[in-house]
matplotlib code that plots the C-alpha trace (Angstrom):
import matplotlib.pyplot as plt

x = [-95.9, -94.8, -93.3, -90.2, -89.0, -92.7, -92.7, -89.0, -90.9, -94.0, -92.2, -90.1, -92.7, -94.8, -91.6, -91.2, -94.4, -95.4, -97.6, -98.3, -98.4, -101.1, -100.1, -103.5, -102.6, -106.3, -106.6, -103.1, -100.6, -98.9, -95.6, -96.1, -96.6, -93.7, -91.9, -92.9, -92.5, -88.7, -88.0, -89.7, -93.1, -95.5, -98.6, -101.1, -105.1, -107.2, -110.9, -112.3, -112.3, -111.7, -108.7, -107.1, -107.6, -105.7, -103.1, -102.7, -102.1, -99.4, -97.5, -95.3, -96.6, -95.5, -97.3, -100.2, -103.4, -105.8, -109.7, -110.4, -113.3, -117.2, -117.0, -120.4, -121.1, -121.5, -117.7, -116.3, -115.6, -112.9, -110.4, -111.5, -108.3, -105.6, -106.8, -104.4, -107.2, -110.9, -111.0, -114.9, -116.7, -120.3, -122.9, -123.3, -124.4, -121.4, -119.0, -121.1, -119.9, -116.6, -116.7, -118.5, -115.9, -113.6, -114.1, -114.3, -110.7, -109.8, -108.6, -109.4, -109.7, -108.5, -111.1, -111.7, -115.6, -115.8, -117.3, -119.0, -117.7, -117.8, -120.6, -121.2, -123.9, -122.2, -119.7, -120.0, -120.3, -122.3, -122.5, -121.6, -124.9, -124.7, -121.2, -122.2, -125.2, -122.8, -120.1, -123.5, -124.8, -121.3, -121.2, -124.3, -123.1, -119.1, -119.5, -120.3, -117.7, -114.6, -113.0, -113.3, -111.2, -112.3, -108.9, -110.1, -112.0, -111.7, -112.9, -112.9, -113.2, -115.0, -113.2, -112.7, -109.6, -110.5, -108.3, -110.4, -113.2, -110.7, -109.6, -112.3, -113.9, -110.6, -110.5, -114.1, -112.9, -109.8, -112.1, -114.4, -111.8, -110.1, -113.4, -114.0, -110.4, -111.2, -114.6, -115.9, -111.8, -110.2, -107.2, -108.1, -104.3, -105.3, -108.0, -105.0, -105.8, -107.1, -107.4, -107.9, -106.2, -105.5, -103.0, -105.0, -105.3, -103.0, -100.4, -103.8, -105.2, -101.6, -102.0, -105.2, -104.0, -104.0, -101.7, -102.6, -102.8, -104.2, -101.9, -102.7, -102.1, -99.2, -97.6, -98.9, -100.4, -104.0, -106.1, -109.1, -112.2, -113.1, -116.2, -115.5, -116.1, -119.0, -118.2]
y = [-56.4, -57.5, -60.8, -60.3, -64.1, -65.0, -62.6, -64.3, -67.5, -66.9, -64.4, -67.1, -69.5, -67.1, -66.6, -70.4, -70.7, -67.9, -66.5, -62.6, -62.2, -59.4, -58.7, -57.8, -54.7, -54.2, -52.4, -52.5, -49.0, -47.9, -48.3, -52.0, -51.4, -49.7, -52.4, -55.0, -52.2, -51.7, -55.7, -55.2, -55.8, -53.9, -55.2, -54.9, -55.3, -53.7, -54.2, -50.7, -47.9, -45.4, -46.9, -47.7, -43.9, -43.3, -45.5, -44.4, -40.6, -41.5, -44.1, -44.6, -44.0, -47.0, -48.9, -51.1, -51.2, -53.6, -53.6, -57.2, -56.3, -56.1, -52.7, -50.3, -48.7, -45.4, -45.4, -46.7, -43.1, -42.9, -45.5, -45.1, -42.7, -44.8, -48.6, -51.2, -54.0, -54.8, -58.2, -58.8, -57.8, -59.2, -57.8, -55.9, -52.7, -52.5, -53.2, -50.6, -48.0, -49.0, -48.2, -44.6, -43.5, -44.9, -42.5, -39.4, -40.3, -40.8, -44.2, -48.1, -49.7, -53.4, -55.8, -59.2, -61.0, -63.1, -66.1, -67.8, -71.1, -71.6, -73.8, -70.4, -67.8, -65.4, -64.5, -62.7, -63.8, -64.7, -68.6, -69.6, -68.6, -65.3, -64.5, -65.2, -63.3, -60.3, -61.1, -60.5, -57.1, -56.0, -57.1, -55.8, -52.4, -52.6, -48.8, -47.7, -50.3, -49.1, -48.1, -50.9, -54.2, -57.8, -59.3, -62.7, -64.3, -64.4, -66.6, -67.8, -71.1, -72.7, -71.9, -75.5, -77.6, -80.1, -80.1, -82.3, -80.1, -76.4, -78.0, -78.9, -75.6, -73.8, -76.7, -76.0, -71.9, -72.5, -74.8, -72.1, -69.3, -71.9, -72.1, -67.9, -68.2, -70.7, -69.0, -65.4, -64.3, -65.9, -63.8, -61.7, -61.4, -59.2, -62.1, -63.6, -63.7, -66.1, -64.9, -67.9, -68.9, -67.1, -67.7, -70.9, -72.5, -70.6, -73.8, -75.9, -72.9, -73.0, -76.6, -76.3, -73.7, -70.0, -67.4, -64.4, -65.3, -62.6, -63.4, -61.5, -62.9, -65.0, -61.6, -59.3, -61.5, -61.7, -58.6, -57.3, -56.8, -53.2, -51.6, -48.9, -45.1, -43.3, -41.0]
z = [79.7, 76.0, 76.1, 74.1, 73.8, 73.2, 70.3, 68.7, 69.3, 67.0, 64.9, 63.7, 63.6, 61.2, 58.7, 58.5, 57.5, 55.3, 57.9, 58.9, 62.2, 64.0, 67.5, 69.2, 71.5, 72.7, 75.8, 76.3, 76.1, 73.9, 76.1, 75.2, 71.6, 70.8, 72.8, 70.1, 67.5, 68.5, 68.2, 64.3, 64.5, 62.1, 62.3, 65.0, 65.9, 67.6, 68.6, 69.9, 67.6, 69.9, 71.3, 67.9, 66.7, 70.0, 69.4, 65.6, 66.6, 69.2, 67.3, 64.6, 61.2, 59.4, 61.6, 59.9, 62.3, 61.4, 62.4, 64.2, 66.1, 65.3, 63.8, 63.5, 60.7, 62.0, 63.1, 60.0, 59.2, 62.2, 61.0, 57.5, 56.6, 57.8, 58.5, 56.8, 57.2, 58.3, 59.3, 60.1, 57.1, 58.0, 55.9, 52.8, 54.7, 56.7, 53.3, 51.2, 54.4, 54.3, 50.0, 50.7, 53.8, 51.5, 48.9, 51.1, 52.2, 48.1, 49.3, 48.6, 52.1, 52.4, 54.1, 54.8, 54.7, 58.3, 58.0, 61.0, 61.9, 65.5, 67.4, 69.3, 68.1, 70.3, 67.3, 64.3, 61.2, 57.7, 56.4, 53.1, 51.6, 53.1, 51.8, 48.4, 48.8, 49.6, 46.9, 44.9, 45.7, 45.4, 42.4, 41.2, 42.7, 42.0, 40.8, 44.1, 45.3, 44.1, 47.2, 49.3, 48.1, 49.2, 50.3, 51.9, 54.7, 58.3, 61.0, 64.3, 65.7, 69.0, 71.9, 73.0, 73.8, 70.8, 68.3, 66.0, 66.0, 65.7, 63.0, 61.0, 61.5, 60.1, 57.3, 56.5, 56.4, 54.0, 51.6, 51.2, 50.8, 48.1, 46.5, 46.2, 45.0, 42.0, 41.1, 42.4, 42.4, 39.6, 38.6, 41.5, 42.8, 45.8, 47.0, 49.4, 53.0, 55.2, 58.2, 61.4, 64.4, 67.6, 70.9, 71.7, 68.2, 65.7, 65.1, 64.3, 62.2, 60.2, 59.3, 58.2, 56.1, 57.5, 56.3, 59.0, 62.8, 65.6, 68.7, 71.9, 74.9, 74.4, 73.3, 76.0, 78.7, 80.0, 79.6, 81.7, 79.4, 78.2, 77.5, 74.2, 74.7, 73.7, 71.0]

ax = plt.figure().add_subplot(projection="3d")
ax.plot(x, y, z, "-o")
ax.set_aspect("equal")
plt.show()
């Protein structure tokens, strides 16, 4: 069940700090979705395509869903007409899908490059020399790129109770994003988001300088793994 006082808690938190706050509804109902949605949250992440599409059709419209999960290219085309934000970017070929379903919707879809910076391979992600290998083929094909729009980075950190080493990781994340800031998106207004911390680690991801946190389980409690439907 949403946690009502939890949400205040964070809410506030976020507006203190400048921070956007995604409420990750995975596999949870809808029921608990609109509970959050009634105390004024707008934002909320998903990670199965199938089950945001659900959630999109039998919620309120002004609603803004975002992608977190490790999305497929041959389902871009199911969130493609209505996503706010897709957070985990990781290759060209999966950004050039997002530009073409883009333009069959006649819309410019918001998305975020991940960056891998855990000590896990188990996550997603490209390194530093990857992302700039991507900020170059997009540039090299921006024609064909004009409905997708690179808002940031994302990334997610060890899962381990050390703060030291969270933080470095999200410090090494916000350097880089600083970096693309100051060189590949100079005057680039819309190149804003940096996109770290989660219900373990989002205080330490703020201090190291995140402005979007994806809070789950602190907001809806602990959740029993999923596997996606075929579609």
């Amino acid at each position: 069940m949403a946690d009502a006082l939890a949400w205040q808690r964070i809410h506030d938190y976020c507006t203190q700090h400048g921070v956007t706050l995604v409420a990750v509804s995975k596999t949870k109902p809808a029921t608990e979705v609109s509970a959050l949605y009634d105390l004024g949250q707008r934002h909320f992440g998903e990670n199965y395509v199938q089950e945001l599409v659900e959630k999109h059709e039998a919620l309120p419209t002004d609603i803004y869903w975002h992608f977190i999960g490790h999305l497929q290219s041959n389902k871009v085309k199911m969130i493609a007409p209505f996503v706010h934000l897709i957070h985990a970017v990781d290759s060209f070929k999966l950004l050039a899908e997002i530009a073409k379903q883009g333009a069959k919707c006649g819309r410019v879809i918001n998305v975020l490059l991940q960056l891998h910076i855990a000590k896990e391979e188990t996550k997603f992600g490209m390194d530093e020399k990857e992302v700039l290998e991507c900020l170059a083929y997009y540039k090299a094909q921006i024609t064909d790129m004009a409905h997708v729009r690179i808002c940031g980075l994302m990334g997610m950190a060890t899962n381990t109770p050390d703060e030291a080493v969270v933080k470095q990781e999200f410090g090494g994340l916000h350097n880089f994003f600083t970096y693309l800031k100051d060189t590949e998106f100079f005057g680039q207004p819309d190149f804003a988001t940096c996109s770290m911390g989660m219900s373990a680690d989002y205080e330490w991801a703020v201090a190291e300088g995140s402005n979007m946190i994806r809070v789950g389980s602190l907001l809806f409690g602990a959740r029993t793994p999923v596997a996606e439907k075929t579609v």
